[in-house]
C-alpha positions in Angstrom: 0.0 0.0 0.0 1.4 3.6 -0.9 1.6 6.0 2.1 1.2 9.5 0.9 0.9 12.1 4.2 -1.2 14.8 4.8 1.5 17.6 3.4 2.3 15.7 0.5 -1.2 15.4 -0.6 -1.9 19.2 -0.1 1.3 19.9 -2.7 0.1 17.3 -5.3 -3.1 19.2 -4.9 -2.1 22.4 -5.0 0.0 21.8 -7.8 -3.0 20.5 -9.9 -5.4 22.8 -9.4 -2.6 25.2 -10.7 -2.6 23.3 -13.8 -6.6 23.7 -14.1 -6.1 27.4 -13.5 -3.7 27.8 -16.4 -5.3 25.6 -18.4 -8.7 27.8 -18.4 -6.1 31.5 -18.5 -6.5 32.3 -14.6 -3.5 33.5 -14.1 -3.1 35.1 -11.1 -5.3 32.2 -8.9 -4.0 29.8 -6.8 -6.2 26.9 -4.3 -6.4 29.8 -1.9 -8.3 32.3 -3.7 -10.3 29.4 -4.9 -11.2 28.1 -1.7 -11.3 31.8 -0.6 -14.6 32.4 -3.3 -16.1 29.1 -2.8 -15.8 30.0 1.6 -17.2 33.7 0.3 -19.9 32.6 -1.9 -21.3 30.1 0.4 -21.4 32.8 2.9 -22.9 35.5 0.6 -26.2 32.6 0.1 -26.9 32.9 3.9 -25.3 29.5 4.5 -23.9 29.1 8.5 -21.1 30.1 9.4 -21.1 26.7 11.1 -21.5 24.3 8.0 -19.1 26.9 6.3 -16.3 25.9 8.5 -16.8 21.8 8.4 -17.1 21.9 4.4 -13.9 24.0 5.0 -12.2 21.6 7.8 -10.9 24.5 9.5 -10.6 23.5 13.8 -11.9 27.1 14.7 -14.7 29.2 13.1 -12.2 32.3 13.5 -10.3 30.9 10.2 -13.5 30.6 8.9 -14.2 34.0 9.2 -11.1 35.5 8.0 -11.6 33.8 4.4 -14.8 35.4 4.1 -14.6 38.4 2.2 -17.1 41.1 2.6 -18.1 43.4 -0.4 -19.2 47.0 0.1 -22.1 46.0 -1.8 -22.7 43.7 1.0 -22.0 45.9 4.0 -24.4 48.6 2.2 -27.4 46.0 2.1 -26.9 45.1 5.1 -27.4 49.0 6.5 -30.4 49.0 4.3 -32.1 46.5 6.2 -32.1 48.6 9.1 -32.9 52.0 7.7 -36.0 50.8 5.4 
């Protein structure tokens, strides 16, 4: 049976999702930014912050909440709801 540990799997799969990147012309991506969006848009459809962080497999929801980004569209909406 092949062994293949935890931080040799992350490279191999860093490394090919590189590949698909270049492959479709994103350039400038990387896994990060990828998993970055997918955290983000998950977030932006009202899903928990909760389920956000086990699809993510991050230990604490703090790490969660660092890769979401927040728009100024969002923030905006957000003071909408109050003031209407």
């Amino acid at each position: 049976m092949l062994y293949v540990n935890k931080s040799t799997f992350n490279i191999y799969n860093e490394s090919l999702i590189q590949c698909f990147y270049e492959l479709i012309g994103f350039d400038d991506c990387s896994s990060h930014s990828g998993r970055r969006t997918f955290i983000t848009q998950l977030s932006e459809r009202g899903i928990s912050v909760r389920v956000i962080q086990e699809l993510a497999q991050h230990e604490n929801m703090t790490t969660t909440q660092r890769y979401i980004d927040v728009s100024v569209d969002k923030l905006k909406k957000s003071v909408n709801v109050i003031t209407y």
